[in-house]
C-alpha positions as CSV (number, residue, x, y, z in Angstrom):
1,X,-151.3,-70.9,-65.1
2,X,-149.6,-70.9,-68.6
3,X,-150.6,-69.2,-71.4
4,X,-151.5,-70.4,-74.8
5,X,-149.7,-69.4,-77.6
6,X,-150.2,-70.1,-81.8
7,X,-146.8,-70.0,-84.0
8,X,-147.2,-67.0,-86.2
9,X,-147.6,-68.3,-90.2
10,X,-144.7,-67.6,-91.5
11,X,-143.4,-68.4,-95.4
12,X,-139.8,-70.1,-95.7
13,X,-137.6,-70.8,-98.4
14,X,-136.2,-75.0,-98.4
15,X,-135.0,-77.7,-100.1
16,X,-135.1,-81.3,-99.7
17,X,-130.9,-83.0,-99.2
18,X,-131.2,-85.9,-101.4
19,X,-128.7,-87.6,-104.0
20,X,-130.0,-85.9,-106.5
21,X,-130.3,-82.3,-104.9
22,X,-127.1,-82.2,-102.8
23,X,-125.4,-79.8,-105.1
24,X,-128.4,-77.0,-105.4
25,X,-128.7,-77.4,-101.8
26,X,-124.9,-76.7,-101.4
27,X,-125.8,-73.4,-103.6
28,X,-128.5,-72.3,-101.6
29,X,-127.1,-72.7,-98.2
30,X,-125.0,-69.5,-97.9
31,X,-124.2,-69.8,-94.4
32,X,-120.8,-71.9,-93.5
33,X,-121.7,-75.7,-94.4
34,X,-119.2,-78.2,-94.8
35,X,-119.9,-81.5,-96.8
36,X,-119.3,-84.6,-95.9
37,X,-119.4,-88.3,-95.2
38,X,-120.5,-90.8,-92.4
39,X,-121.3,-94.5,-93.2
40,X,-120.6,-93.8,-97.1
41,X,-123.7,-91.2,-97.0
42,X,-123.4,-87.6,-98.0
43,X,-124.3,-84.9,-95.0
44,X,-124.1,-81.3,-94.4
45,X,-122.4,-80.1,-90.9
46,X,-124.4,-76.5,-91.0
47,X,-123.5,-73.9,-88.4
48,X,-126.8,-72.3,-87.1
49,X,-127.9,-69.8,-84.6
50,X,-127.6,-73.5,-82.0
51,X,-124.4,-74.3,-83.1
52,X,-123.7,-77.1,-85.7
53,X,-126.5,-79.1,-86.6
54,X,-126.2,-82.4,-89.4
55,X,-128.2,-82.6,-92.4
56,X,-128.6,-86.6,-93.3
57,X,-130.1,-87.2,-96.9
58,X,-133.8,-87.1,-96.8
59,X,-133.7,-83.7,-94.7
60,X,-134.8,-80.3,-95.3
61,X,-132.8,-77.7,-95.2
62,X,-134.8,-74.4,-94.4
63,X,-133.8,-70.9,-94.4
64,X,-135.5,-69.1,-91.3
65,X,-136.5,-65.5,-91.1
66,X,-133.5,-64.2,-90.3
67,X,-131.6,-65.6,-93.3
68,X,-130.4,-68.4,-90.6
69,X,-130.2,-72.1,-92.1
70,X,-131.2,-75.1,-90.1
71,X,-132.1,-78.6,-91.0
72,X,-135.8,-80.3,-90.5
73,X,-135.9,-83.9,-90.3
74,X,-138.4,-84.7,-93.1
75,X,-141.3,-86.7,-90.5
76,X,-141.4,-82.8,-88.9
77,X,-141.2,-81.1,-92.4
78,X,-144.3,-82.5,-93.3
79,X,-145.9,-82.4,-90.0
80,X,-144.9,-79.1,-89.6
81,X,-145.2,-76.9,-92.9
82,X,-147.3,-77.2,-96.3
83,X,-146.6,-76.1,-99.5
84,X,-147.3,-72.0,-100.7
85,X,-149.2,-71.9,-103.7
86,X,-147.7,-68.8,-105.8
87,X,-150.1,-67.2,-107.7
């Protein structure tokens, strides 16, 4: 029989790729990224603990635990995580 098990809460640091956030994101990723083009659209070719991974605009980039870097599709983003109040 399998087991349950809950993902532990756990706070993350990430940005949204858009237009108007491509260069912040660009400072924030420190792992190897390289920017780029397909169809005329900016994207981010990451290099994570997977291998590479594409960014397209309208995803999130997160940095993981570890200090890793991975994008999120925005439709799992929001399905997945919620905002931290800081108090």
């Amino acid at each position: 029989m399998a087991l349950k098990y809950r993902k532990r809460p756990v706070e993350i640091e990430a940005m949204q790729f858009t237009d108007e956030t491509k260069d912040q994101v660009l400072n924030f990723v420190t792992c190897n990224c390289q920017p780029s083009f397909r169809k005329g659209k900016p994207v981010m070719v990451i290099q994570t603990l997977e291998g590479d991974m594409t960014a397209c605009l309208g995803d999130w980039i997160i940095k993981g635990v570890q200090g890793e870097f991975y994008p999120v599709k925005n439709d799992i983003f929001e399905l997945t995580y919620e905002k931290v109040d800081e108090d």
